[in-house]
PAZAVEX-265571 format. One record per residue (C-alpha): residue number from 1; x, y, z. Coordinates in steps of 0.1 Angstrom, whole numbers. Layout:
 num     X     Y     Z
 NUM     X     Y     Z
...
//
This chain:
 num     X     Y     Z
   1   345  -596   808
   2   379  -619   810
   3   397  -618   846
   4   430  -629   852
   5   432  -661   869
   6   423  -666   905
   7   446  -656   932
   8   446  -677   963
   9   439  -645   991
  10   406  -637   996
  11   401  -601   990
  12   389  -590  1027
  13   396  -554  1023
  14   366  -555   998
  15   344  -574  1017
  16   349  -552  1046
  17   338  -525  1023
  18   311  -542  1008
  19   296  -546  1047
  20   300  -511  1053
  21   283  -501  1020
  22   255  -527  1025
  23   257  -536   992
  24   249  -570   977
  25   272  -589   954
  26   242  -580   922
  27   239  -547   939
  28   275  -537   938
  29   279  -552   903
  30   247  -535   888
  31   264  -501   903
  32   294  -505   886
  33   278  -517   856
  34   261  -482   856
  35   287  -460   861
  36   308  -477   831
  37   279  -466   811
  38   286  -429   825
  39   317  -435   807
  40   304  -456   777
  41   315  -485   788
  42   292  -516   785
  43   307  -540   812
  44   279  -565   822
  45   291  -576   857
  46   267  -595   886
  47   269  -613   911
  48   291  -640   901
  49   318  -612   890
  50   320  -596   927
  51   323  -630   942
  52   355  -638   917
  53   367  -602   929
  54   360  -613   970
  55   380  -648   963
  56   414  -626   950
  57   407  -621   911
  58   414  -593   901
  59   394  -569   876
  60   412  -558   843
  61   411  -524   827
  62   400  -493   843
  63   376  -516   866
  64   392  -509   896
  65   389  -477   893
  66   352  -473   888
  67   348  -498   916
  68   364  -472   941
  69   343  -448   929
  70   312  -466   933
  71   323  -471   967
  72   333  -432   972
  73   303  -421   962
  74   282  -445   985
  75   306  -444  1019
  76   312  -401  1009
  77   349  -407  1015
  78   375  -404   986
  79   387  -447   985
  80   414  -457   958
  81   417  -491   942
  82   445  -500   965
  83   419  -495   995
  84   397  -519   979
  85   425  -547   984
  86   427  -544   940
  87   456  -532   916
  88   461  -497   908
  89   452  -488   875
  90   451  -452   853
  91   422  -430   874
  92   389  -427   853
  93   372  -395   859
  94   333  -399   858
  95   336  -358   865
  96   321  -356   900
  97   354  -363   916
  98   371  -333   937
  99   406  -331   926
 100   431  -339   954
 101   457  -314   931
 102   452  -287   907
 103   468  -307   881
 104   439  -335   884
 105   416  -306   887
 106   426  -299   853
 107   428  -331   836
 108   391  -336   854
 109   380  -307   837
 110   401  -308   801
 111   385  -343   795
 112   351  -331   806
 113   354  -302   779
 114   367  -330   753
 115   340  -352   755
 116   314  -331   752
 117   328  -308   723
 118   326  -343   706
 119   303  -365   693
 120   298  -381   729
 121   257  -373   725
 122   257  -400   757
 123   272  -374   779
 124   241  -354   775
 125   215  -383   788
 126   234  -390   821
 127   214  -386   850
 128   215  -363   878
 129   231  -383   909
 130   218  -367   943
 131   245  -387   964
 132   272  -366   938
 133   267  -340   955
 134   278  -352   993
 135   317  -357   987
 136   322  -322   963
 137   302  -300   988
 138   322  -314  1017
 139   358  -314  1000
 140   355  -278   993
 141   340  -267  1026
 142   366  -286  1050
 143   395  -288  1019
 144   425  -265  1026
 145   435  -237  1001
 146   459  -248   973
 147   495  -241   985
 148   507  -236   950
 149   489  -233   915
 150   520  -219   893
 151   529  -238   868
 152   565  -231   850
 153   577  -205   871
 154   596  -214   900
 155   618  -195   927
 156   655  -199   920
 157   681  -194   942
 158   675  -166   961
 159   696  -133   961
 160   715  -115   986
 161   700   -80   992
 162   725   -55  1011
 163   742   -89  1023
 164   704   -86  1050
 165   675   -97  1031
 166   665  -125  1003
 167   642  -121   978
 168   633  -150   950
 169   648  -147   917
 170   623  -163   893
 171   633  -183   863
 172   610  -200   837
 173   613  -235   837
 174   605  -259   806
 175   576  -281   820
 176   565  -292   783
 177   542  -276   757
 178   520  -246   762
 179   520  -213   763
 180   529  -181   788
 181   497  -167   799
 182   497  -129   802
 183   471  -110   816
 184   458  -104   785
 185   446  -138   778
 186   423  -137   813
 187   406  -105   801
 188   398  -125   772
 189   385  -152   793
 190   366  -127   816
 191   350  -107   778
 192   334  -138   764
 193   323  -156   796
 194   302  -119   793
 195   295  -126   757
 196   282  -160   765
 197   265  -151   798
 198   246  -123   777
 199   236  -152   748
 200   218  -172   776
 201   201  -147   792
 202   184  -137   762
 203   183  -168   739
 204   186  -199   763
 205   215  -223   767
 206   214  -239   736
 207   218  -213   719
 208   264  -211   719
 209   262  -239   745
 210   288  -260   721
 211   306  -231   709
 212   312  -226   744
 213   325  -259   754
 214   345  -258   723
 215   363  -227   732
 216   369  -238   763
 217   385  -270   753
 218   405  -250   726
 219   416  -217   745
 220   412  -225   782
 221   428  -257   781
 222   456  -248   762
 223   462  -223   786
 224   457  -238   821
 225   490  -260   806
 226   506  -235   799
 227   534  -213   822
 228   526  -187   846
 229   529  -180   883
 230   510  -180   915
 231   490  -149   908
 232   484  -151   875
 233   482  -188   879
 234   452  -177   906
 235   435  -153   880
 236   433  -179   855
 237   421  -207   876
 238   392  -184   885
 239   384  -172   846
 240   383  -212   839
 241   357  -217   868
 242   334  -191   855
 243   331  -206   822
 244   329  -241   836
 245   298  -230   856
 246   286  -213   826
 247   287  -245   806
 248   270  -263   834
 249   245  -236   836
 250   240  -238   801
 251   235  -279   805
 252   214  -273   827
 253   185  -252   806
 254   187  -278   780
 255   184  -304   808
 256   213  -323   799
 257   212  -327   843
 258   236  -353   847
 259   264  -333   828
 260   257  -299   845
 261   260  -316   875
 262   295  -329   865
 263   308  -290   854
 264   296  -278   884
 265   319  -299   904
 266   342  -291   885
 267   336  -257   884
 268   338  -260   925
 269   371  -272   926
 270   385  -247   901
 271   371  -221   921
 272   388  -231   954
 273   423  -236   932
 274   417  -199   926
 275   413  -194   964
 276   381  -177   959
 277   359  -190   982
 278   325  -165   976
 279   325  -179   943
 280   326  -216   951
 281   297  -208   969
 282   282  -191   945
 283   288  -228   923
 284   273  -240   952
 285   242  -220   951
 286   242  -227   912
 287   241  -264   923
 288   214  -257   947
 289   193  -243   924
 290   190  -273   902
 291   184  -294   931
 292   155  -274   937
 293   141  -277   900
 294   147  -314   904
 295   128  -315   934
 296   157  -324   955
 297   149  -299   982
 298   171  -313  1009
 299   200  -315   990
 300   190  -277   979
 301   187  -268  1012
 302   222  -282  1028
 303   246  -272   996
 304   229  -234  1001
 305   236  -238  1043
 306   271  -252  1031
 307   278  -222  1011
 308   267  -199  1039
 309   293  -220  1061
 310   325  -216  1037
 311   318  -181  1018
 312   343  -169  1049
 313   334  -139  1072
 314   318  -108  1064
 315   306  -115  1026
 316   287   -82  1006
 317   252   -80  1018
 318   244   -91   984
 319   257  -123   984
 320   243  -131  1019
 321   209  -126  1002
 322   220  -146   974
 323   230  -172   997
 324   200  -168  1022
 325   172  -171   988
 326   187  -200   975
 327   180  -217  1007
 328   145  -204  1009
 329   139  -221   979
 330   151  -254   988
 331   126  -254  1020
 332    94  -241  1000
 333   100  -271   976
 334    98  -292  1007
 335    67  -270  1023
 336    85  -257  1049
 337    66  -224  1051
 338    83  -215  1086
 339   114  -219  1072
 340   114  -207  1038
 341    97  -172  1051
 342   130  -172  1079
 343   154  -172  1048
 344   133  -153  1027
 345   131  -126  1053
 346   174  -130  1061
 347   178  -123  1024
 348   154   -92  1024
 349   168   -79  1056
 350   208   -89  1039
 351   195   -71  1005
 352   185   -41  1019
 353   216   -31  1037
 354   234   -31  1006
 355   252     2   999
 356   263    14   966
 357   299    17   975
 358   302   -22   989
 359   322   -42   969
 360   305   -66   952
 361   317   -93   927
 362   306   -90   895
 363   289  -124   892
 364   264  -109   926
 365   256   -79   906
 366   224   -92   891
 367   211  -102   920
 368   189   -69   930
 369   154   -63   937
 370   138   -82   908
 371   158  -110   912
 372   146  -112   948
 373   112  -102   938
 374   112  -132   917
 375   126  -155   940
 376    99  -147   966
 377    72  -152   935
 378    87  -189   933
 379    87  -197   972
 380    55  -185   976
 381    38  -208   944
 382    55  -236   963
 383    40  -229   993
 384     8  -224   975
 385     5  -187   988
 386   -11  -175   955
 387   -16  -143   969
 388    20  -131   980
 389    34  -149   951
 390    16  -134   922
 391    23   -99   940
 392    61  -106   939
 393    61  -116   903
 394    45   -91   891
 395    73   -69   911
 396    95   -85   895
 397    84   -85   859
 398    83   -44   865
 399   116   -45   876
 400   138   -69   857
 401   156   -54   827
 402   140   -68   792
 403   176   -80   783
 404   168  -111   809
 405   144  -125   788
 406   144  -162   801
 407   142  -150   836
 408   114  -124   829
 409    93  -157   814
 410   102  -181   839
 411    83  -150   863
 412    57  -149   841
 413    46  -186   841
 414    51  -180   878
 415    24  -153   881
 416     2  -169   858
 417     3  -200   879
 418    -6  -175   910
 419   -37  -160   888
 420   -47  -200   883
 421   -42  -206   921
 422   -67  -171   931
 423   -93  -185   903
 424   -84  -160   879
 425   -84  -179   850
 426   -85  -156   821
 427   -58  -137   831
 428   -41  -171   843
 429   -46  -183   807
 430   -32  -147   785
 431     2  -148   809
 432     6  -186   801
 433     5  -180   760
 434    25  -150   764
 435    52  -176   777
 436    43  -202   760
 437    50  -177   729
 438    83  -168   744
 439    94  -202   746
 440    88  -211   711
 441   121  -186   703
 442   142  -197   731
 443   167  -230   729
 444   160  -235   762
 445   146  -267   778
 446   137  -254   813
 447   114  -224   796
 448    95  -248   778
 449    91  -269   808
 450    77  -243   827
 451    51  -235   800
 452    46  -275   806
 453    36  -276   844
 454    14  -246   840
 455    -5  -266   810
 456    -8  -299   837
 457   -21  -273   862
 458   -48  -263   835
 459   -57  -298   832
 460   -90  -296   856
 461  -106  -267   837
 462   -95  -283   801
 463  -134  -279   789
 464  -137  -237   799
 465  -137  -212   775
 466  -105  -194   783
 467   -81  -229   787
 468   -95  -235   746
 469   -84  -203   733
 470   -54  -207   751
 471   -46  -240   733
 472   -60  -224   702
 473   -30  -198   708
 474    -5  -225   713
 475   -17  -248   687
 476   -18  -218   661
 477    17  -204   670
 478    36  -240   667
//
C-alpha cells in the first residue's frame, strides 16, 4: 500500500492508544489486515506500516477507518479516526458497529442487506468475533432512547387554538426519494416475517434465507428512506428489526456465524430505534444463544444477565423465563451446575405464573412448556445429568407442535445423547437415525451438526451391534 509522504509530527495520539491496547506494531497491523478482509479488502500492512503511521504518515483510503475500529473493538469504546491523531475519511461499516443515529443505523443495515443479497459468498465465511459482542450489548443497555426517528414529516408552525393552546401543524417535507409508508406496508412487513419464520421452523434457514435478505434489501430498505412520522416511523423501525434477526437467525443455522453475528447487531440497534426494549433483549437472548452453541458460555451468560438488566420493569412472566433459560444455558456450557439449576428453576417458577390474559408479545409466544422442557433437556446433557435431561426431552418431544420440526430434532438428538449417557444404547442409536433421517430434508447446518456430535459420542462403541446398523441406516439413506 502507497502512503502519502511523511509528516514531520509524530503521531502520539496513536501511540498512546497503541499502549493502552497493548498491541504491537505486527500485532496491530495483522488486526487491521484482518478486518479489511471482513470487508474484502486485501491490505498487507506490518510492522513497518504502523511505525510510518507513529512517525505522522498518514494511511490512504478507508484505512483510518478500520484502524479506529480495530481499536474500538479492543479498548470497547466507540474511537473515530480523528481520535487516532489520523484524517477523517468516509466510515466503513464492518456491521458490528452500534449506530450513534438512526440514519447510520440504517445505512449499517441497508449495506449489510446489499452485500449479502449479492454475490459477496465471503460475507458468509467471516468468523464469529467474541469481543463484537462487548461494545453492541453495552451501547444498547446504557444508550438513551432515540429522541426522533421520523423522517419527512416535520412540525410546522404551530397553531393558535382558542388564542390558549398550540398544537403542531404537520407538513410533509421533500427529503429526497422514497416513498410514504402507510400502515399497510408494516402489516406486510409483520405477514412475511410470519411466512419466513414459519419456512425455518419447518425447513431450516437455508431454505428462503436469500429470498429473505433480498426482500429486505428491496422492500424494507426502500421504505426505512422513505417519509413517515414518529409513530409510524417507530412501527417500522421495529418490523425491520424482526426481519433483521430473522436473517441472522437464519445465518445462523447454516453457520454462516460471523454474518449472524453482524445482523444481530444490527438487529439490536433497530430495535432500540423502535424504543422497544423487550425485544432488544430478546436480540440479545438470540445472540446468547449462539454463544452458547459456539461454546462461548461467558459471553452467553453476561448478554442473557444484560438483557435481564435493560428489558425495563415488570416484563410478562414469559419473557422473564425466556430471559432466565437462556442464561441457564450459558452456565451449563461452562458446568456450572449450581448456577444453571438457579436460572433453570427462575425460569420454571417465571413460566408458571403466566396467566392467559398477560400480555405477551408475539415473538414470547412460543416460548411454553415444550420450549422449556427442551431447554432443561439441553442444560442437563451439559451438565452430564443423563437422567433429568432425557426426562425433559422426551417432555418436550410430547409437547412441541409437529410444525417445529427443527426444534423437535434438535430434542431428539438431545434425548438420544441422554439414552447414550444411561448406557441405553439401542434406543440411543434408533433416536440418532431418526434425526439423522430428519436432517437429510432440512437446509439446515446446525441439524446436521447435531446429528454430528452425537456420531463423535458413538465413537467408543463404533464395533457393537446397534452403532453398525445405525451407520447402515445413515449410509443407506444418503
Amino acid at each position: 500500500m502507497t502512503e502519502r509522504p511523511a509528516q514531520r509530527v509524530p503521531n502520539r495520539q496513536l501511540a498512546a492508544l497503541i499502549a493502552e491496547a497493548g498491541f504491537s506494531n505486527a500485532g496491530l497491523a495483522r488486526r487491521v489486515d484482518q478486518l479489511g478482509l471482513e470487508h474484502g479488502l486485501d491490505l498487507r500492512y506490518d510492522k513497518t506500516s504502523v511505525t510510518r503511521w507513529l512517525r505522522g504518515q498518514q494511511p490512504r483510503g478507508t484505512t483510518p477507518a478500520l484502524i479506529a475500529e480495530v481499536f474500538t473493538r479492543r479498548l470497547g469504546r466507540r474511537l473515530s479516526a480523528q481520535d487516532l491523531g489520523l484524517d477523517a475519511c468516509a466510515p466503513v461499516y464492518a456491521g458490528l458497529e452500534f449506530a450513534a443515529t438512526p440514519e447510520e443505523a440504517v445505512d449499517i443495515a441497508s449495506g449489510l442487506w446489499r452485500k449479502d443479497s449479492g454475490s459477496h459468498a465471503e460475507l458468509r465465511k467471516i468468523a464469529f468475533t467474541p469481543a463484537g459482542l462487548v461494545v453492541p450489548s453495552r451501547d444498547w443497555l446504557i444508550g438513551r432512547a432515540d429522541e426522533r426517528v421520523g423522517r419527512g414529516v416535520e412540525a410546522a408552525a404551530r397553531v393558535p387554538l382558542q388564542g390558549r393552546t398550540t398544537v403542531p401543524r404537520q407538513r410533509q417535507v421533500d427529503r429526497g426519494p422514497g416513498q410514504r409508508v402507510t400502515g399497510g406496508d408494516i402489516a406486510a412487513l409483520r405477514s412475511v416475517s410470519e411466512l419466513f419464520r414459519t419456512l425455518d421452523h419447518a425447513y431450516g434457514g437455508g431454505h428462503a434465507r436469500q429470498a429473505l435478505v433480498r426482500y429486505l434489501e428491496h422492500e424494507a430498505e426502500p421504505m426505512l428512506r422513505g417519509t413517515y412520522g414518529e409513530t409510524t416511523g417507530r412501527r417500522l423501525f421495529a418490523a425491520a428489526a424482526d426481519l433483521t434477526r430473522l436473517a441472522g437467525w437464519t445465518s445462523y443455522d447454516i453457520a454462516a456465524h460471523g454474518l449472524a453475528q453482524r445482523y444481530f447487531v444490527q438487529a439490536l440497534r433497530l430495535a432500540q430505534a423502535a424504543g422497544d426494549r423487550p425485544y432488544g433483549s430478546y436480540v440479545l437472548v438470540t445472540m446468547s444463544r449462539q454463544a452458547v452453541y459456539l461454546g462461548h458460555g461467558r459471553e452467553a451468560v453476561q448478554l442473557a444477565r444484560v438483557a435481564q438488566q435493560g428489558v425495563g420493569s415488570g416484563p410478562p412472566p414469559v419473557v422473564q423465563a425466556l430471559l432466565h433459560s437462556a442464561e441457564a444455558r450459558g452456565h451449563a456450557v461452562l458446568g456450572e451446575v449450581r448456577a444453571a439449576t438457579a436460572s433453570l428453576v427462575r425460569a420454571e417458577r417465571a413460566l408458571g405464573a403466566a396467566r392467559p390474559g398477560d400480555d405477551v408479545p408475539p415473538w414470547a409466544r412460543d416460548f411454553d412448556e415444550a420450549q422449556l422442557a427442551d431447554e432443561f433437556g439441553h442444560c442437563h446433557r451439559d451438565l452430564q445429568q443423563y437422567r433429568a435431561s432425557a426426562q425433559h426431552a422426551e417432555r418436550s418431544l410430547q409437547l412441541r407442535a409437529p410444525a417445529y420440526a427443527r426444534s423437535r430434532l434438535f430434542c431428539r438428538v438431545v434425548l438420544a445423547t441422554a439414552r447414550l449417557g444411561l448406557g441405553e444404547l439401542d434406543q440411543a442409536c434408533a433416536l440418532g437415525a431418526e434425526a439423522a433421517q430428519q436432517a437429510m430434508e432440512m437446509r439446515s447446518v446446525r441439524a446436521v451438526e447435531y446429528v454430528r456430535d452425537f456420531e463423535r459420542r458413538l465413537e467408543p462403541y463404533r464395533d457393537a451391534q446397534a452403532v453398525r446398523t445405525y451407520r447402515d441406516r445413515v449410509a443407506a439413506l444418503a
